[in-house]
C-alpha positions as CSV (number, residue, x, y, z in Angstrom):
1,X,2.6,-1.0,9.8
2,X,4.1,-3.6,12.3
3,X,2.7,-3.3,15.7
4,X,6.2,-3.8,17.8
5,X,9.1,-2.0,16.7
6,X,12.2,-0.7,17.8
7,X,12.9,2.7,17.8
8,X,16.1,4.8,17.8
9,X,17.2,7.9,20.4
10,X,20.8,8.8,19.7
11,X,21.7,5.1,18.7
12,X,20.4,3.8,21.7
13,X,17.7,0.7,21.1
14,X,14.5,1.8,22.7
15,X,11.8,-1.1,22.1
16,X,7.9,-0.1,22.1
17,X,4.5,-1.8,21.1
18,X,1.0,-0.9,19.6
19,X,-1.3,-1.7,22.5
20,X,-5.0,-0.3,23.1
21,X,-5.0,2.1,19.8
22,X,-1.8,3.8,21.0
23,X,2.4,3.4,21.7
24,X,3.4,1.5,24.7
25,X,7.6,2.3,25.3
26,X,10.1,-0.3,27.5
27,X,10.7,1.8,31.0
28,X,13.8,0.2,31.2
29,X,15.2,1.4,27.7
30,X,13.7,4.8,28.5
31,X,15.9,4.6,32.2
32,X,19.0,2.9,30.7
33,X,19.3,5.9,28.4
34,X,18.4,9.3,30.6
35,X,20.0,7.6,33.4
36,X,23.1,6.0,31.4
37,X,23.1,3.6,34.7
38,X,24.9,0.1,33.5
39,X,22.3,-1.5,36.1
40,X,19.2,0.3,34.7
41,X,16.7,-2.5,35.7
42,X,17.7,-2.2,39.5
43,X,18.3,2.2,38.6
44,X,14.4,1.8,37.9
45,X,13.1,-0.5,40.5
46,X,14.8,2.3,43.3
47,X,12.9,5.0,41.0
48,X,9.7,2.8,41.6
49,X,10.0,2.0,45.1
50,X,10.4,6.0,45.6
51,X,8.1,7.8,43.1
52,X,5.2,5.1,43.2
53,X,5.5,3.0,46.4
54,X,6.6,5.4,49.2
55,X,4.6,8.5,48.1
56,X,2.2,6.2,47.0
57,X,1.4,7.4,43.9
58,X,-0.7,5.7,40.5
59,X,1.0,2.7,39.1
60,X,1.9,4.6,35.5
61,X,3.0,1.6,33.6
62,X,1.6,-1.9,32.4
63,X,3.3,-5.0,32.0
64,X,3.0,-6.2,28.2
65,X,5.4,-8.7,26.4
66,X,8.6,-7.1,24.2
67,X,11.4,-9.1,22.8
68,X,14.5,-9.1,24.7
69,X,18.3,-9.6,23.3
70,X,18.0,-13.4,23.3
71,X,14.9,-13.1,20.4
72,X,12.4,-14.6,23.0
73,X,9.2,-12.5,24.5
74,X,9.3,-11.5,28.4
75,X,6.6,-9.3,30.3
76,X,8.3,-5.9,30.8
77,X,7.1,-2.8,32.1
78,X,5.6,-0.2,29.5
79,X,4.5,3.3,29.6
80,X,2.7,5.1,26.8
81,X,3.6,8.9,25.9
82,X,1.9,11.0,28.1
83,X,3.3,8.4,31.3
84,X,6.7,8.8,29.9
85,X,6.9,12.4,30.1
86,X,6.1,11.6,33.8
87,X,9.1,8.7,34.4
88,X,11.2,11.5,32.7
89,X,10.6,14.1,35.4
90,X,11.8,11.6,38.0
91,X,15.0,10.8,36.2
92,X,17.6,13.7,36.4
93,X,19.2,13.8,33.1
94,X,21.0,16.4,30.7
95,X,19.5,14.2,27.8
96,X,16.1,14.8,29.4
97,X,15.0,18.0,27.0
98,X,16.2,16.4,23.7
99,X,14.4,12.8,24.6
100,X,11.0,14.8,25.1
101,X,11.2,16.0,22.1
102,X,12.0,12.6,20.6
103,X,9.7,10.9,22.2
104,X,6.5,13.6,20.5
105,X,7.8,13.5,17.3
106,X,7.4,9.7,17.4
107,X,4.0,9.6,18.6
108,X,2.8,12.2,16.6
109,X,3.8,9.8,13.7
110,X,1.4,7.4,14.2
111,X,-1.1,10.0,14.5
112,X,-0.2,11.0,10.8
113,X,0.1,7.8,9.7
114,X,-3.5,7.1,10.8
115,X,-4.9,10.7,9.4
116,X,-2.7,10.2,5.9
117,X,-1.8,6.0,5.3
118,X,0.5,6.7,2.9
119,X,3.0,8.2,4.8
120,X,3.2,4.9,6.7
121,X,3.6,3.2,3.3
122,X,6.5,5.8,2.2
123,X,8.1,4.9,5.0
124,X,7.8,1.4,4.9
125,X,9.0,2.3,1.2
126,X,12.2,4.2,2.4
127,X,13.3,1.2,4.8
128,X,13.0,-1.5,2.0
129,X,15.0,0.7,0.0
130,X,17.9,1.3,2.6
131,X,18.4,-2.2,3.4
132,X,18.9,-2.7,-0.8
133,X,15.7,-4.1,-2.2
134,X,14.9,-2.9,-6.0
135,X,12.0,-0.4,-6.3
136,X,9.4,-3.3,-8.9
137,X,9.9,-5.8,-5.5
138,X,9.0,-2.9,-3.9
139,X,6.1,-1.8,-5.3
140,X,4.8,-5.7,-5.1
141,X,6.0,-5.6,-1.4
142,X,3.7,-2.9,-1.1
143,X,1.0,-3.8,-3.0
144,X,1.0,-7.0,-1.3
145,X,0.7,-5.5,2.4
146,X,-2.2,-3.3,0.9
147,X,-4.2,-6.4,-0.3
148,X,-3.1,-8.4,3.3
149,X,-4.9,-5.5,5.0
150,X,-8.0,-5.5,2.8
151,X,-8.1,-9.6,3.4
152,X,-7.8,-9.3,7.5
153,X,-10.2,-6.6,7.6
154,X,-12.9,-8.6,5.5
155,X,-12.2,-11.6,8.1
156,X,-12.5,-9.1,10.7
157,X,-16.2,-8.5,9.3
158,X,-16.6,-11.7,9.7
159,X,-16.2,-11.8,13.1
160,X,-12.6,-13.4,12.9
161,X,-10.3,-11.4,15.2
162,X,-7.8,-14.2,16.9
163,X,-4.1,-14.0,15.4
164,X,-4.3,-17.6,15.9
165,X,-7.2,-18.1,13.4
166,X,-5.6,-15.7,10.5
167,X,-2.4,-17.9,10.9
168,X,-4.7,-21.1,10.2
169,X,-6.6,-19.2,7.3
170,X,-3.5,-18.0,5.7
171,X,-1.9,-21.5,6.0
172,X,-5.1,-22.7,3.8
173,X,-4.7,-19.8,1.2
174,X,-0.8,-20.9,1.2
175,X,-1.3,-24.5,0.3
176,X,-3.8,-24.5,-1.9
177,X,-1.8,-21.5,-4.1
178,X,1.8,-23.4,-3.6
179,X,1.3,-26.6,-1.7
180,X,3.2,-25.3,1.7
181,X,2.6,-24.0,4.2
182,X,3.5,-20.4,5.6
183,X,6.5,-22.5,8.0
184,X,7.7,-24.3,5.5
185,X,7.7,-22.5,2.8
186,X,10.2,-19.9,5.3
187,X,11.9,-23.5,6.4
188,X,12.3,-23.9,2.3
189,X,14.3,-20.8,2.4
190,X,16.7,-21.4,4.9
191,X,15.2,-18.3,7.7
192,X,14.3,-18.1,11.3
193,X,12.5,-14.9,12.1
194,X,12.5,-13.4,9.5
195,X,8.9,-12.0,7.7
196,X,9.3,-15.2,4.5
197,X,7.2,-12.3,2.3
198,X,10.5,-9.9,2.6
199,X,12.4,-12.9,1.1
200,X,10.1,-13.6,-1.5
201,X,10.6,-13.6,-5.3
202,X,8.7,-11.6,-7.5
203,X,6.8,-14.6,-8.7
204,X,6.2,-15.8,-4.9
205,X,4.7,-12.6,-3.9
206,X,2.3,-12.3,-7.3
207,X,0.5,-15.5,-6.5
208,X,0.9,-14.9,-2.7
209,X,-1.5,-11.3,-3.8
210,X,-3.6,-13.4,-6.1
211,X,-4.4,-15.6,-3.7
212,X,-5.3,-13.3,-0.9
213,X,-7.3,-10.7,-3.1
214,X,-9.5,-13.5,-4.8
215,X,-9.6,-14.9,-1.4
216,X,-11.1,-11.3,-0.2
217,X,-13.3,-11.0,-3.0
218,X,-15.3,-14.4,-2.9
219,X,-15.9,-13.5,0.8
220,X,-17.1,-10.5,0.2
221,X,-19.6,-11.9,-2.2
222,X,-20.8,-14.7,0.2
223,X,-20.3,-13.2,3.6
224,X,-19.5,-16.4,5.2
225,X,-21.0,-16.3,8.6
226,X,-18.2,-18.9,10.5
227,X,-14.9,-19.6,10.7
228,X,-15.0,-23.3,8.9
229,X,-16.9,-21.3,6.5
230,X,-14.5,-18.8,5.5
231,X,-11.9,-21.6,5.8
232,X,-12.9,-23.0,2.8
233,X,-13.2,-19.7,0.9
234,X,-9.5,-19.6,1.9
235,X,-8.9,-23.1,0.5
236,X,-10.9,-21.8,-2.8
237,X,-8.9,-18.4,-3.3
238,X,-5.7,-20.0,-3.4
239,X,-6.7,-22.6,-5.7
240,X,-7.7,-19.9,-8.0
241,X,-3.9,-18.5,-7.8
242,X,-2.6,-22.2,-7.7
243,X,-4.2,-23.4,-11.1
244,X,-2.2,-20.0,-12.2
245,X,0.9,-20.7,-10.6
246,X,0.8,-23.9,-12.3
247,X,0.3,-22.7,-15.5
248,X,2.9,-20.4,-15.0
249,X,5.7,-23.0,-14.3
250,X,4.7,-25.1,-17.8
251,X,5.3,-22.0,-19.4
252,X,8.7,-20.9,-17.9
253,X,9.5,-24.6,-17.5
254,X,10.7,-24.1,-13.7
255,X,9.0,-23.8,-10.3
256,X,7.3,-20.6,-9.0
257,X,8.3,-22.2,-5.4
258,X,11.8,-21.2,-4.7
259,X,14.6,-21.6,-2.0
260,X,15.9,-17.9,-2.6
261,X,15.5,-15.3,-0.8
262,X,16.5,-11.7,-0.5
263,X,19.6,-13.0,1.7
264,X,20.6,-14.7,-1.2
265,X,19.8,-12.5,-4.0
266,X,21.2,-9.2,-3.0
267,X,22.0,-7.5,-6.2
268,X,26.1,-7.5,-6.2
269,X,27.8,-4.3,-6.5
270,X,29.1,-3.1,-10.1
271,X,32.1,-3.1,-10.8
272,X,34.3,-0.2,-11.9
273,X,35.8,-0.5,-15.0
């Protein structure tokens, strides 16, 4: 499950983040739509000032980093459920009633998701299939995010918990199962922010879980107690599923390395006849 999303209330955008084992939501997208104020950054500065400053009250929000319009990251004030139900109470609003119950039912999904994982996978299931991809890329998609997990929790075992150093690990898993890297394998296929496993093909994404599962599996075995070390069990995964992959392409006399993607490849409508 990604950890920042963006969540719908009545078709109005409201962004929000996983931080500290629970949902962090954007006060201004929370103000802009009880308050409907065209200004709602200044609307909740004046709702700040007042609730927090003159009656001196607890600061209920933190400042953590959500994407804006323009793609790029800026520190914005968040609040987490049980704070949100406070800001609410100091914004009048018909939409107040309906937004409270919005705002449960979409923490309360996490909470099943974490009690029951596979209604975060049917879900993830039902979005791939709304934006058109075919259920057998599906179930790889799946599959794939379910071996990813398995991988970064065994490098968490190891004591590897930077973002930073997955990126480098996967990088090594990458070129030594397809000779690129992570960027340009996504440069290959023409995208910018996209996730380059959504625009894999069915090929790409076999030897992308081949390489990460063998990957998980030798560590396992040998428990590599440092990062350089479980760097080259990286390296040795993805040779495994690179010495396949070659294979592979003498057989089917092409390369498993492609420049499609799901952009490209969107299955055309029938035609009547």
């Amino acid at each position: 499950m990604s950890k920042n999303k963006i969540v719908i209330f009545q078709e109005q955008r409201i962004r929000r983040i996983w931080h500290a084992n629970e949902w962090f939501f954007s006060v201004v997208d929370i103000v802009e739509v009880l308050s409907e104020s065209p200004h709602p950054r200044q609307y909740w500065e004046k709702v700040k000032q007042r609730e927090f400053i003159e009656i001196q009250l607890s600061p209920i929000w933190l400042q953590l980093k959500l994407a804006s319009v323009d793609g790029k990251k800026y520190v914005t004030d968040c609040v987490n459920t049980k704070n949100a139900f406070r800001l609410i109470q100091s914004i009048p609003s018909n939409k107040a009633e309906p937004f409270k119950m919005w705002l449960a039912q979409v923490g309360k999904e996490r909470l099943d998701e974490i009690e029951n994982p596979e209604l975060a996978q049917e879900r993830m299931k039902a979005l791939y299939e709304q934006k058109g991809y075919p259920k057998d890329w599906i179930d790889k998609r799946l599959r794939g995010i379910a071996i990813r997990q398995d991988l970064t929790d065994e490098w968490k075992e190891r004591g590897i918990i930077r973002q930073k150093d997955y990126a480098i690990l996967t990088a090594e898993i990458s070129k030594a199962t397809f000779g690129i890297t992570p960027s340009e394998h996504k440069t290959l296929k023409k995208l910018q922010r996209e996730n380059v496993r959504d625009h894999m093909t069915d090929l790409e994404l076999i030897f992308t879980m081949l390489g990460e599962k063998v990957t998980t599996e030798i560590s396992i075995k040998e428990k590599p107690d440092s990062f350089q070390k479980s760097k080259r069990v990286a390296k040795r995964g993805g040779v495994v599923a690179g010495r396949a992959r070659q294979e592979t392409e003498k057989e089917i006399g092409r390369r498993v390395v492609s420049s499609d993607n799901y952009l490209a490849l969107r299955i055309p409508t029938k035609k009547k006849p």
